[in-house]
Structures are given as C-alpha cells and as structure tokens.
C-alpha positions as CSV (number, residue, x, y, z in Angstrom):
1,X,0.0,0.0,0.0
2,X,0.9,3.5,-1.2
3,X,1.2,6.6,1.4
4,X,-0.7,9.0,-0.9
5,X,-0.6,12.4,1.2
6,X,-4.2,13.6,2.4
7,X,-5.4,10.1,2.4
8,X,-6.4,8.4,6.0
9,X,-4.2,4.9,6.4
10,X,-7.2,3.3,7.7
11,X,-9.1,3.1,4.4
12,X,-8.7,0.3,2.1
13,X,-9.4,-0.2,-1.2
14,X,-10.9,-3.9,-2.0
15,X,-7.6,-4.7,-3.4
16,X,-6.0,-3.7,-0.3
17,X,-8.0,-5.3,2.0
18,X,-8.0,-8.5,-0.2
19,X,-4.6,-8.6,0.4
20,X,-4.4,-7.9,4.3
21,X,-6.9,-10.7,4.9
22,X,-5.9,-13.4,2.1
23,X,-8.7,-13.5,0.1
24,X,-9.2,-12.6,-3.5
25,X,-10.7,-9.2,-4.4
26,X,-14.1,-11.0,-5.3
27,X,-14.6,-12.6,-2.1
28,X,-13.9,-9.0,0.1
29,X,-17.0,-8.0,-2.6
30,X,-19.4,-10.7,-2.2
31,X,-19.0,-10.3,1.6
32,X,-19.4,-7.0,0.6
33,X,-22.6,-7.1,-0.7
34,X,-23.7,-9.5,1.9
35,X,-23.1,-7.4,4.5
36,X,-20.7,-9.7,6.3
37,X,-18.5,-6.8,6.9
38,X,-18.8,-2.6,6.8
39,X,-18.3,-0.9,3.3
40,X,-18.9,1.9,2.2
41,X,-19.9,1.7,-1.6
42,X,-17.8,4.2,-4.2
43,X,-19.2,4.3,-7.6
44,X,-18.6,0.6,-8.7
45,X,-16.2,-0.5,-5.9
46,X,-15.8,0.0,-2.0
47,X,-14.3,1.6,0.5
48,X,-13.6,-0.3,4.1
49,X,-12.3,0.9,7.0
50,X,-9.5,-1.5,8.7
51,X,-11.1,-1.0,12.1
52,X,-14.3,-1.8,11.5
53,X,-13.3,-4.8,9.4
54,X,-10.9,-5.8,12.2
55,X,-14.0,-5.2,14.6
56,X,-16.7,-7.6,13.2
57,X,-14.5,-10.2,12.1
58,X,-13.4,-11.1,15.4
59,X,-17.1,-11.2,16.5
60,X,-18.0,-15.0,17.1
61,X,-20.0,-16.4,14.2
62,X,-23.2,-18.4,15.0
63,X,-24.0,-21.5,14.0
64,X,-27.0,-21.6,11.4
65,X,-30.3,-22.3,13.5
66,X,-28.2,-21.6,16.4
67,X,-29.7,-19.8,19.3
68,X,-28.5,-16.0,19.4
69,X,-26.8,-14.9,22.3
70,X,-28.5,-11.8,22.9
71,X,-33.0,-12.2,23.5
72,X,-33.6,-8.5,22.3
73,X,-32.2,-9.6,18.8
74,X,-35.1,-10.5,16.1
75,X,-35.2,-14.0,14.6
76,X,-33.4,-13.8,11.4
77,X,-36.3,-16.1,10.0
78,X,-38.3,-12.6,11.0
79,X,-36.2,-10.4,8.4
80,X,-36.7,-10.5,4.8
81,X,-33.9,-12.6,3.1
82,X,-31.7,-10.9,1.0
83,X,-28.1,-12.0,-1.5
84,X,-27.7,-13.8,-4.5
85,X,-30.3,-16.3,-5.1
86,X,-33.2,-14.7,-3.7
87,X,-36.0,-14.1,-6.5
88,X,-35.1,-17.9,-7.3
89,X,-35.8,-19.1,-3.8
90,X,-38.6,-17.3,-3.9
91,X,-40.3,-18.2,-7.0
92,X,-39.3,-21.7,-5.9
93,X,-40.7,-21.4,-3.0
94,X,-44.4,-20.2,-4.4
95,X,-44.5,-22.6,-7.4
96,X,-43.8,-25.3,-4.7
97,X,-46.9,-24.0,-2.9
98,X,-48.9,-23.1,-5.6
99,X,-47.9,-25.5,-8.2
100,X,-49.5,-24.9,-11.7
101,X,-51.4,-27.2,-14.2
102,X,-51.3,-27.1,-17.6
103,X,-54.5,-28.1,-19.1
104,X,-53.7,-28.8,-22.9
C-alpha cells in the first residue's frame, strides 16, 4: 500500500483489504454485498475501514439455527432474506406451494 498524502491509512481499497486478509478481491465484494463486513460503496467499488473490518471479524460467528446470544435480537427467519439467489428461492418457493397445471 501507497502513502498517498491527504489520504487516511485506515481506508482500504478492495484490493487492499483483499490482500491484508488473504482472500481474492471477489470474495472481500461478495461479503461485501452480503453485508458480512462494513463498506462503504464508491461508484462501482468499496471503501472499508480496517477498524471496522478488524472489529466484526473477530465477533464470534453463529451456527446456522443456532440460538443467538442476545434475546432482544429478532429471529433472522423474522427479516426478509436478501443475497444472491433470492428471487429464485422465492419463486421456488411459491411454485412449490402453488404449483401450476397445464391443461392442454
């Protein structure tokens, strides 16, 4: 990483953070978009700050269908669904409940 004057040394480019953590560029974006860890979006790319990255990555991960630690926090089963895959799910989901007949 460059030390371009004027700019803070705690924001990373996704190339840059890719790099500190060992993952490829597309991976810090995914978890991006996911919301897996704080961005800040920049015309096409992101922006992260090391901190905050730092900060929720050393958070304990749960277990899927695990209880939650803390009672005040909503059932994720409460919260709309969101990432890659979604609409298909979805319309999965609903076809699988509401299947259609053809009647040729």
């Amino acid at each position: 990483m460059t030390d371009t004057p004027g700019r803070d040394p705690d924001v990373l480019t996704t190339a840059e953070l890719a790099t500190k953590l060992g993952l490829s560029p597309q991976t810090v974006r995914r978890m991006a978009n996911a919301g897996q860890i704080p961005a800040l979006k920049t015309g096409k790319d992101f922006r992260y700050s090391w901190e905050a990255v730092r900060e929720v990555l050393r958070q304990p991960h749960h277990q899927p269908g695990g209880p939650a630690d803390d009672p005040d926090t909503p059932n994720p089963s409460d919260q709309p669904k969101k990432g890659a895959g979604y609409r298909a799910q979805r319309r999965a989901r609903t076809t699988a409940q509401h299947p259609t007949t053809n009647t040729d």
